[in-house]
C-alpha positions as CSV (number, residue, x, y, z in Angstrom):
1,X,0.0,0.0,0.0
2,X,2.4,1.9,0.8
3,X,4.8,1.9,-2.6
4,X,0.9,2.0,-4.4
5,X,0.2,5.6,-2.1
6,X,3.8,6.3,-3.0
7,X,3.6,6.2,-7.0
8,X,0.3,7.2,-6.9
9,X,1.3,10.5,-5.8
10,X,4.2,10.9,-7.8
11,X,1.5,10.5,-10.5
12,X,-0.5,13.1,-9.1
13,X,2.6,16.0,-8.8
14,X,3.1,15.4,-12.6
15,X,-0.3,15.6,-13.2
16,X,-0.8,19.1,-11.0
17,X,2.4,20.3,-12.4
18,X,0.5,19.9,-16.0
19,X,-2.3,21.9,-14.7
20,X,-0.4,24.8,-13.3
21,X,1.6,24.7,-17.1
22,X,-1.8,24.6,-19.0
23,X,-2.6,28.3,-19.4
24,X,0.9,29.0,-20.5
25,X,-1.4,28.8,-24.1
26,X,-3.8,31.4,-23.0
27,X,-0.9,33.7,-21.5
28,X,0.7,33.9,-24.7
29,X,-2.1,34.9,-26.5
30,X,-2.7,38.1,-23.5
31,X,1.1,38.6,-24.1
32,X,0.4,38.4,-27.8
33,X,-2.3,40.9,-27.9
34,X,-1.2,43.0,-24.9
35,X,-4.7,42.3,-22.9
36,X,-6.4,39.9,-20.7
37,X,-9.7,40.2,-23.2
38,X,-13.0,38.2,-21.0
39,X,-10.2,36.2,-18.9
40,X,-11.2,35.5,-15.5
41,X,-8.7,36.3,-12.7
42,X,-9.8,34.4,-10.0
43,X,-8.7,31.5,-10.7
44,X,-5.2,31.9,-10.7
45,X,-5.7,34.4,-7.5
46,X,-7.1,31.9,-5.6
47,X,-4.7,28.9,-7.4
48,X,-2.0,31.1,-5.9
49,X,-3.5,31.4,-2.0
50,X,-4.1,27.5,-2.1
51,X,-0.8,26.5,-3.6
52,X,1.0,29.0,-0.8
53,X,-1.1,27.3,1.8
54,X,-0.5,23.3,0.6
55,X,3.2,24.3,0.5
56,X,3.0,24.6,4.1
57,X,0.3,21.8,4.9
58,X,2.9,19.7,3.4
59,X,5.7,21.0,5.4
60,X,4.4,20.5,8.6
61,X,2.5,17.1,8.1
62,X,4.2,14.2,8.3
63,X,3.9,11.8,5.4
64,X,2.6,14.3,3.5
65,X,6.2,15.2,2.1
66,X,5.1,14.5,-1.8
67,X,2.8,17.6,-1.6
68,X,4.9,20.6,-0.6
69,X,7.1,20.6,-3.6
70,X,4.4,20.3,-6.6
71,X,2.1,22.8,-4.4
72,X,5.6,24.8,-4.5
73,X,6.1,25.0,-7.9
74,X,2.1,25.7,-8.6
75,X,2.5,29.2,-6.0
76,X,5.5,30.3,-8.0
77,X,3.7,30.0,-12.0
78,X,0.4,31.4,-10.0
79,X,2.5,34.4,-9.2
80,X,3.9,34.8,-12.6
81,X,0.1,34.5,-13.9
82,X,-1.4,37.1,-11.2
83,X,2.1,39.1,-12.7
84,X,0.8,39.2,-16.3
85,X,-2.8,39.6,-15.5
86,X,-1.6,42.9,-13.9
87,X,0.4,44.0,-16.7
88,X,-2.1,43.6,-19.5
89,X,-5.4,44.0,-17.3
90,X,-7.5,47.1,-18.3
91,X,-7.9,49.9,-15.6
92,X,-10.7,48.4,-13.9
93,X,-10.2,44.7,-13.9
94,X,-6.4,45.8,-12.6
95,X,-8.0,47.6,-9.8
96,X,-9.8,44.6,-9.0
97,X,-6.8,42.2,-9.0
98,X,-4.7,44.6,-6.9
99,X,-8.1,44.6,-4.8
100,X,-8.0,40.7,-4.8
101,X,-4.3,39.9,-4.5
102,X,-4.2,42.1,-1.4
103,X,-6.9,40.8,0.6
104,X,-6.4,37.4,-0.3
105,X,-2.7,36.5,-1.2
106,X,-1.0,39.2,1.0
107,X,-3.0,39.9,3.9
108,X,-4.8,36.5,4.2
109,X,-1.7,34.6,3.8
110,X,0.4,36.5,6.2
111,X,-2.5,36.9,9.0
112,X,-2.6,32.4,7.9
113,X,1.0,31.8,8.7
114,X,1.7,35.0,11.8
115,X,-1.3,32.8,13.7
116,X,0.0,29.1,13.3
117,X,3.8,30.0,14.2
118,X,3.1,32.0,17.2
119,X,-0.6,30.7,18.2
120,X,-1.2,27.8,17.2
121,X,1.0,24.4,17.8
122,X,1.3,20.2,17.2
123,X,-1.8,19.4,15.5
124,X,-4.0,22.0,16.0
125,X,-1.6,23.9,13.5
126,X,-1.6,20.8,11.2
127,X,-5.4,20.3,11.1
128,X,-5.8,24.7,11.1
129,X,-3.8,24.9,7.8
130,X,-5.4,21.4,6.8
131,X,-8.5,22.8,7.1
132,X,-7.9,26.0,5.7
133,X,-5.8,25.0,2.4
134,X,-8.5,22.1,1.8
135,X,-11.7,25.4,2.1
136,X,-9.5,27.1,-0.3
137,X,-9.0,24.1,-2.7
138,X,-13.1,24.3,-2.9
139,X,-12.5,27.9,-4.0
140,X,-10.3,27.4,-6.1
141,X,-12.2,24.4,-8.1
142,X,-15.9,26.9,-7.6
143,X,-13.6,29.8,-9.2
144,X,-13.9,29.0,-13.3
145,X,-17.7,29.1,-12.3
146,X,-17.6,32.9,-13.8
147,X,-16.0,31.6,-16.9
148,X,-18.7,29.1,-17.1
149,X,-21.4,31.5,-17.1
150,X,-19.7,33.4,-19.7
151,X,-19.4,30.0,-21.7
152,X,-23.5,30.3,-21.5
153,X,-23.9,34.0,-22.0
154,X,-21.8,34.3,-25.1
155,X,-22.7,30.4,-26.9
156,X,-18.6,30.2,-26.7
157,X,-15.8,28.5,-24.9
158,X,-13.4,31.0,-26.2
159,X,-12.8,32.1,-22.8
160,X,-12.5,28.6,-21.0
161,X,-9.3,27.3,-21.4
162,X,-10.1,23.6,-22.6
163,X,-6.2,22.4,-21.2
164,X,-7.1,23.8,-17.6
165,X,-10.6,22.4,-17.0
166,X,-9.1,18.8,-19.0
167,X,-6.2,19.0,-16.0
168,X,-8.3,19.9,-13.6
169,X,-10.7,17.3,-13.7
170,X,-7.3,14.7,-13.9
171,X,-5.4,16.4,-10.9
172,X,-8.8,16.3,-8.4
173,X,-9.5,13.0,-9.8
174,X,-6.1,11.7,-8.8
175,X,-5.6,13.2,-5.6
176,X,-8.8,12.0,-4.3
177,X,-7.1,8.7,-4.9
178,X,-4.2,9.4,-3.1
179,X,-6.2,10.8,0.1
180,X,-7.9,7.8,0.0
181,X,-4.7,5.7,0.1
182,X,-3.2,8.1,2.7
183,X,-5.9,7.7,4.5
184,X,-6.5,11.5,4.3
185,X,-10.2,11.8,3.7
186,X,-11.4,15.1,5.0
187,X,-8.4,17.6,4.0
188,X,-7.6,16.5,0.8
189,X,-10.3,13.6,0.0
190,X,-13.4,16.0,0.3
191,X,-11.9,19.1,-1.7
192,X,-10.4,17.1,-4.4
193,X,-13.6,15.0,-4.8
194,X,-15.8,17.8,-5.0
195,X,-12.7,19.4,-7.6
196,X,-13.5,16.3,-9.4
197,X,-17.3,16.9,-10.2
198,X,-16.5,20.6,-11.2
199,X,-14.5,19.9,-13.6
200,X,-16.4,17.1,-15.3
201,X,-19.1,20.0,-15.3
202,X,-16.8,22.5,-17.0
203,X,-16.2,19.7,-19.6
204,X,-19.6,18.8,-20.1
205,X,-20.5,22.2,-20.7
206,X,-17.7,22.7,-22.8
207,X,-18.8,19.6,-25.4
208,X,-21.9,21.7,-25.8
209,X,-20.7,25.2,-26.6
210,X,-17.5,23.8,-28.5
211,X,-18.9,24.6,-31.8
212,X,-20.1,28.3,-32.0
213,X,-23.6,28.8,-34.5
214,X,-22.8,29.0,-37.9
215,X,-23.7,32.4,-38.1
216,X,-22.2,32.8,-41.8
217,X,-24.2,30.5,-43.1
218,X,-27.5,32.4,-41.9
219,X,-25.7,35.9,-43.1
220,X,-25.5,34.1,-46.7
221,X,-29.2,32.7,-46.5
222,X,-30.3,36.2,-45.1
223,X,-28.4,37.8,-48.1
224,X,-29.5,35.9,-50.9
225,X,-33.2,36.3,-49.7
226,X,-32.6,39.9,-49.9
227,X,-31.2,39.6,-53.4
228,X,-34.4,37.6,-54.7
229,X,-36.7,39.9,-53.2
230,X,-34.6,42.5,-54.7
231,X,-34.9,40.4,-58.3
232,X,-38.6,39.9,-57.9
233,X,-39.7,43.6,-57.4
234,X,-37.2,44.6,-60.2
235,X,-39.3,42.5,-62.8
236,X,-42.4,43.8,-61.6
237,X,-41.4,47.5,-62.4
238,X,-39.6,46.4,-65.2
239,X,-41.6,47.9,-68.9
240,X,-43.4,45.9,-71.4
C-alpha cells in the first residue's frame, strides 16, 4: 500500500504540475495581444493562495512530504500569472486584481501563517492549515464558475481554457485517490472529490458550446433572400 500511495502520488505532482503549465497557451495569447480580453482572474488568485497554503500543509504534516514541492512549484507560476494579469489588465479589472491579490494572497496569507507559528501548535496547526488550504481548494475548483457563465452567456468556450478544466478534472481526480490511500479523507479527499465533479461540469459544458452557431451561413441565406426579393420587385417595375 504503501509503494501503491507512493507512485500514486508521484502520478498526481506530474499531473498538478500539467495543470499549473496549462494556461501557459492562453498567457501567450494576452502577451500576444497586450490584454487579458473576457479572462477570469480568479482562478489563478485563488490557485495562488491555495498552492502557498498546501506548500505549508505539506511542510508541517508528516507523510505528506510529496505535496509541498508540486504545491511549490504551482505558487510560483500562479504568481507569474497574477504578474501578467496585472500588466495587461485594463484599468478596472487591474484595480480589482490589486483589490484581490491584497486581501487574499497578501494579507490572508500572512495573518494564515503570523497565527500558526506564534498561536497555534502540534496538530491543531496541522489540522488549522489542513482545514484551511482544503476550504481554499473548494475555491479554487468553484472559481472558473464565472467563466462558465460566460461560456452560457456568449454560446462560446473561447474564454474557458479547454487544457485547464481537461487537468483539472485529472489532478482532483487523482488526488482523491491518493487521500484515499493516505488515509487523508477530509483535507484532501473531500476538496479534491468535489474538484472532481467541477471539472467534469466545465467539460460537459464545454462539449456543448465547443462549436459556435454557424452564423455565416444564416448571413448568406439572409443575403440571398434579400437579393431575390430584390430580383422579384425589379421585374415587376420592369416595362413591357
Amino acid at each position: 500500500m504503501e509503494r501503491l500511495s507512493f507512485f500514486v502520488g508521484i502520478t498526481a505532482n506530474i499531473i498538478s504540475v500539467l495543470m499549473f503549465l496549462s494556461p501557459i497557451k492562453t498567457f501567450w495569447r494576452i502577451i500576444k495581444h497586450r490584454s487579458t480580453e473576457d479572462f477570469e482572474n480568479l482562478p489563478y488568485i485563488c490557485s495562488l493562495l491555495s498552492s502557498s497554503l498546501w506548500t505549508y500543509y505539506g511542510i508541517i504534516t508528516p507523510g505528506e512530504f510529496l505535496v509541498a514541492p508540486m504545491s511549490a512549484f504551482g505558487a510560483v507560476l500562479e504568481t507569474i500569472y497574477v504578474a501578467l494579469f496585472l500588466l495587461y489588465a485594463p484599468t478596472k479589472m487591474r484595480v480589482k486584481t490589486i483589490v484581490l491579490v491584497g486581501i487574499l494572497d497578501v494579507g490572508f496569507l500572512a495573518a494564515t501563517f503570523l497565527v500558526a507559528q506564534l498561536v497555534l501548535q502540534g496538530e491543531m496547526r496541522i489540522n488549522t492549515i489542513g482545514f484551511l488550504s482544503a476550504a481554499l481548494n473548494v475555491i479554487m475548483y468553484v472559481s472558473p464558475l464565472a467563466a462558465m457563465k460566460t461560456v452560457v452567456r456568449t454560446k462560446s468556450v473561447e474564454f474557458m481554457p479547454f487544457l485547464l478544466s481537461f487537468f483539472f478534472v485529472l489532478n482532483a481526480g487523482i488526488w482523491t485517490l491518493y487521500a484515499f490511500l493516505v488515509g487523508d479523507y477530509y483535507f484532501l479527499g473531500v476538496t479534491n472529490g468535489a474538484g472532481f465533479v467541477l471539472g467534469i461540469a466545465q467539460l460537459v459544458l464545454y462539449g456543448i458550446y465547443r462549436r459556435p452557431k454557424p452564423l455565416i451561413n444564416v448571413s448568406a441565406n439572409h443575403h440571398h433572400r434579400i437579393l431575390e426579393e430584390g430580383w422579384q420587385r425589379q421585374s415587376l417595375i420592369t416595362p413591357n
